[in-house]
N, C-alpha and C positions, 0 to 999 in steps of 0.2 A: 498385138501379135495374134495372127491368127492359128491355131492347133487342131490338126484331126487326130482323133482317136481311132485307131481301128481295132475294132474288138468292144464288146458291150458284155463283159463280164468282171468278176470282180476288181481285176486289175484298170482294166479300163475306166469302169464307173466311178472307183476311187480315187481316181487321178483324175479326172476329168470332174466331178464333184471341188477337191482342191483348187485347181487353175482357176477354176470358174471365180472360187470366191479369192482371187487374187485378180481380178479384173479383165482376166482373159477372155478373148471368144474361142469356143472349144466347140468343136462339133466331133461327135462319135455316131460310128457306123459298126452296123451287127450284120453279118451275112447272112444271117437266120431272119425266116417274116416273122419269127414272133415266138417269145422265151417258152419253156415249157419247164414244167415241176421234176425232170429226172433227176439220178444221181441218189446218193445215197447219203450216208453221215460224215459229218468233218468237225474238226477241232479248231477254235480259237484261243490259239498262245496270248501271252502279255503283247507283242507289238500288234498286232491284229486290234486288240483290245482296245489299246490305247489310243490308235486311230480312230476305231471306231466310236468312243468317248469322245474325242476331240469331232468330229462330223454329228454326235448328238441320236447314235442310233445305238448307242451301247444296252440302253435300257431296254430298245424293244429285242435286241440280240437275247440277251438275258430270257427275256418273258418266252422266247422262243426255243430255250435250248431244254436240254432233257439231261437227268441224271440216272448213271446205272447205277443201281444198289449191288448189285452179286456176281462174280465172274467164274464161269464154270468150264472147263479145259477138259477136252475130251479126245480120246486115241482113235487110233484111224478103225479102230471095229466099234466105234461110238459110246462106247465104254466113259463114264465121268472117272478124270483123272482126279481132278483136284477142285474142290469151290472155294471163292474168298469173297468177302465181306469187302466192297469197295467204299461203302460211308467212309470211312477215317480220310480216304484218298481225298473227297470233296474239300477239307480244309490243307491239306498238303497242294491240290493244287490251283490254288487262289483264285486267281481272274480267269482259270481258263473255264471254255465251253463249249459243250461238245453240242454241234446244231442240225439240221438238214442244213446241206449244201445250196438247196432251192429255196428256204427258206433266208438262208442269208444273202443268195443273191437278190432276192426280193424285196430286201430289206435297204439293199442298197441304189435297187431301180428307184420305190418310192424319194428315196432323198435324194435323189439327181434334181437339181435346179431346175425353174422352167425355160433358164437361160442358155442351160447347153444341149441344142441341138441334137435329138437323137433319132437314126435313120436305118431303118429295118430292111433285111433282103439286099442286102447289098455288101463287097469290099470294092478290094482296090484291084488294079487290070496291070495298069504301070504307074510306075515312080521315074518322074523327069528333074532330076534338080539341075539350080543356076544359082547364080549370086544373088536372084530375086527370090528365090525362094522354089517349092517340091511342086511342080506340075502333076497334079492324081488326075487318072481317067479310071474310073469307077465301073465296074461291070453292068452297072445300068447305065452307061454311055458317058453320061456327065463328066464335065472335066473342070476341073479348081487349081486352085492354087495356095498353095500356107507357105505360113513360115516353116512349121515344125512338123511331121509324124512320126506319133508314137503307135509302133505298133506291138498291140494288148491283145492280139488275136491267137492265143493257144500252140501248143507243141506244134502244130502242122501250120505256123506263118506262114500265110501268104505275104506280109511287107518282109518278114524275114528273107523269105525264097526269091524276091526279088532286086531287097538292099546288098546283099550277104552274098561273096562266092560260096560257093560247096553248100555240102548236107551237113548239118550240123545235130540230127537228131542221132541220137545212140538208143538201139533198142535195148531194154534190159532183159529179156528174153521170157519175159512173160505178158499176158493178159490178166484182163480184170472184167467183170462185170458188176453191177450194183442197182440194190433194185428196193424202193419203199414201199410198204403194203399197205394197207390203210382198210380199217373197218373189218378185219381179220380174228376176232374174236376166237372164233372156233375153230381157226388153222393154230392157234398159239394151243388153245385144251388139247389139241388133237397133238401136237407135235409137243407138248408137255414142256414148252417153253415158259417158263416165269415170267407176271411181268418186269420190266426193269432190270432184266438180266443181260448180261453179254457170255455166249454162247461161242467157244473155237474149237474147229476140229483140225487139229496135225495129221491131214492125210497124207500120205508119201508123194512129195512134187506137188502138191497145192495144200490151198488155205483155204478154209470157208471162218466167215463170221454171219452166225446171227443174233442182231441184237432186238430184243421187245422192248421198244421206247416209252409205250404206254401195253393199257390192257388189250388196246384192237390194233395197233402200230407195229409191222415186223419190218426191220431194216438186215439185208446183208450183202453180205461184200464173198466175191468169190475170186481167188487168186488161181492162174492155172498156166501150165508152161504155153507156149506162142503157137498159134497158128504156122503151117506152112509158110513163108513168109511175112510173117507177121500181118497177116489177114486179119482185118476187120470185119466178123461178119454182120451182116445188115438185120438190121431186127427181126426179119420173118427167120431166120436160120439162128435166133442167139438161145434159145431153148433148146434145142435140138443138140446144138454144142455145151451147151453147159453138162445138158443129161450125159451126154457122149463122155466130158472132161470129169463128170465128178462120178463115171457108173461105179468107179468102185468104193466108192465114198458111205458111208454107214446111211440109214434108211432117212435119218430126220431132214440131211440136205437135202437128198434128193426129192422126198415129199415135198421140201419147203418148192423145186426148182418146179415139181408140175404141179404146184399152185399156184405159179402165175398168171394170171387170167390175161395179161396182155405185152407182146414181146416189144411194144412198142416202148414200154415201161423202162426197160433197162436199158441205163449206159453201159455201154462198152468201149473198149482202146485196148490199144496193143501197147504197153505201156514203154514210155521211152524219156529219157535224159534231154539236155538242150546242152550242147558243150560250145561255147562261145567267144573265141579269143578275145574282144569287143562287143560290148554290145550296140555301139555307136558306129555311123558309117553316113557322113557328113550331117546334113538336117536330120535325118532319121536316128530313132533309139528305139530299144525294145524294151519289153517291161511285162515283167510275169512270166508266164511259162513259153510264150516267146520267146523271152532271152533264157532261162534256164529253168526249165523244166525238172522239178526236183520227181517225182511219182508220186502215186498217192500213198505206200508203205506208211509214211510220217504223221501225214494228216493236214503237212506245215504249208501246204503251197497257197494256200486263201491267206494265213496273214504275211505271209512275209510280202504275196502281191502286193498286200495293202499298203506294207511300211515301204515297200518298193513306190506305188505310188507318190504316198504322200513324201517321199524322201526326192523323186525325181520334181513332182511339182512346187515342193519349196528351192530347188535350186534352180529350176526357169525362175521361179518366179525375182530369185536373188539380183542374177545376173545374166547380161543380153549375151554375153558368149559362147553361145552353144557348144563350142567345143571345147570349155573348159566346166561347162553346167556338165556335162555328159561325162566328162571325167570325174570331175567328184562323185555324183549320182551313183557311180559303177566303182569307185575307189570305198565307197560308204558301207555298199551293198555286197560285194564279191568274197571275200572271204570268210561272213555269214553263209551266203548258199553252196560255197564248196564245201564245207564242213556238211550240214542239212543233205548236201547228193550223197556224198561219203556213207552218212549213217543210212541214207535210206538203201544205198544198194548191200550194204552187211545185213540190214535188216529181213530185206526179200530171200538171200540166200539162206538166212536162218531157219524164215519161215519154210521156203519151200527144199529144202535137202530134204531128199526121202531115203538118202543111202542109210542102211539099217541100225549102224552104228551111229547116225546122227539122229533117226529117229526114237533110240533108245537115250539119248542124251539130254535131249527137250524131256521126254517122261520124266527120268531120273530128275530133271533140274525142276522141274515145275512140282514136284510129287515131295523134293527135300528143302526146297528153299523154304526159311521163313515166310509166313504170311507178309509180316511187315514189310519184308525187302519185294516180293511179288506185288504188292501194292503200291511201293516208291516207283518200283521201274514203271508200274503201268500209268501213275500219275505225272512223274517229273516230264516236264517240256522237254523237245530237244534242244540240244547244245544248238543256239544259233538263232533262237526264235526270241529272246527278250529285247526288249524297247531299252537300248541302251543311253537316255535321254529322255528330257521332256518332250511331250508333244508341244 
């Protein structure tokens, strides 16, 4: 059986990595000529994990993730709310780890087989199916033929946008950017960030985090309501907005935002949901934020792709009925990531309500809770991320 991949990111590579060593021929296509280090921090739950143990990359995950010792909550005039002590969290929450994003898709490129096919600068143009199998003609002209495509290709699918009637994306009504520093020594003394620290500020309608990974390492994440139509702006304009989205923001974001030496750095999206009555639609299946786009609020979208992989490539590999593999696949998986969307869109509204009465609510709640319980919430996984079975 032959399977293309479209999409050469986590969800892809781990499925594709799977099939392979089930005797498949798999070929995967990236529409990018060639990966790049962006993007910012992310978390790996237990099913992520477990995959990743089972594919043999667990250890170097590990060697590559970073622990924060201290988390320090700050009001929208920069003012420190409250600090906690995150050590105790490290054995509350077990196998998880917090990594760069590029770092673990990096991790996943190296261990792609030298059997499965991977091809840069390119997707798909159209989808032809027959009883023989998906006629692809590829934007760089070529045309094939498979049994199977899965398309791993992100919130804005292209196999989606062509298998699928309608728009199936939901905007959440915010933006994000995210941006890593590196070799920043004397922006962390200057901006009097700790190392090993995690740094939030509750400004009214947006979030900032920044986190010191190490003593030269700054990672942050900036939340902020949507562009005009949910505009994407193109890297030479994403400083420019950010400055614009955070002017009223205490002085440390903003210094952190015109220290970045290069706008080319930062990911950006206009952040949105994937809502999909199926995610099958004859030969074709979607997989990852293709088929349901959880946001990043969570952290959950890298493992659950994973366990999405490896859960759709043990059921090709089970049985040749694709449209009974594709119902299981989606019967396994679907009531896990409606739960995962659920929490994530409470999540954003939590974070970004700046009506006065809710920004007096978070102070009040972060200023009286227990340490211990401020550290459970910030450690416990979400409801929907464990590996509920062997690998």
């Amino acid at each position: 059986m032959d399977v293309l991949v479209v999409g050469g990111g986590i969800a892809g590579l781990t499925f594709a990595s799977w099939l392979d060593r089930r005797g498949f021929d798999v070929e995967v296509i990236e529409r990018v000529a060639t990966y790049r280090p962006i993007g910012s921090m992310t978390t790996i739950y237990g099913e992520g994990l477990q995959v990743a143990k089972e594919m043999g990359i667990a250890s170097e995950l590990r060697r590559l993730a970073f622990c924060q010792e201290r988390q320090v909550l700050h009001d929208s005039a920069g003012k420190p709310i409250r600090g906690f002590d995150l050590r105790p969290a490290h054995n509350l929450q077990g196998g998880t780890l917090t990594v760069r994003r590029a770092d673990w898709h990096r991790v996943l490129v190296d261990a792609v087989p030298g059997s499965v096919s991977l091809r840069f600068g390119t997707t798909v143009r159209s989808l032809d199916e027959s009883a023989a199998g998906v006629e692809v003609v590829f934007t760089d002209g070529r045309k094939e033929r498979y049994d199977l495509v899965v398309g791993a290709d992100g919130v804005d699918s292209a196999v989606r946008g062509l298998a699928f009637q309608g728009d199936h994306r939901r905007p959440l009504g915010y933006g994000l950017m995210t941006v890593v520093l590196e070799g920043v020594e004397p922006l962390l003394r200057e901006l009097g960030i700790a190392p090993f620290t995690v740094n939030e500020w509750f400004v009214p309608g947006r979030y900032v985090e920044l986190t010191s990974l190490a003593s030269d390492v700054l990672a942050a994440i900036f939340v902020y309501p949507s562009l005009p139509d949910g505009r994407v702006p193109p890297p030479e304009e994403r400083l420019a907005v950010l400055l614009e989205r955070f002017a009223a923001a205490p002085a440390v974001p903003r210094a952190m935002i015109a220290a970045i030496p290069d706008p080319s750095l930062v990911y950006c999206d206009d952040v949105a949901q994937v809502i999909l009555p199926r995610w099958s639609a004859g030969r074709v299946v979607l997989l990852g934020d293709a088929a349901w786009a959880l946001s990043p609020m969570l952290g959950a979208g890298g493992g659950k792709a994973m366990r999405g992989a490896y859960t759709l490539a043990q059921e090709i590999a089970d049985g040749p009925d694709h449209a009974a593999v594709f119902a299981r696949y989606e019967a396994a998986l679907r009531p896990a990531i409606e739960l995962l969307q659920q929490q994530t869109v409470r999540m954003a509204r939590f974070a970004l309500d700046g009506r006065p009465h809710a920004m007096l609510a978070k102070r009040a709640l972060f200023r009286l809770l227990p340490e211990r319980v401020v550290v459970r919430m910030r450690s416990a996984p979400p409801k929907g991320t464990a590996f509920d079975g062997d690998v």
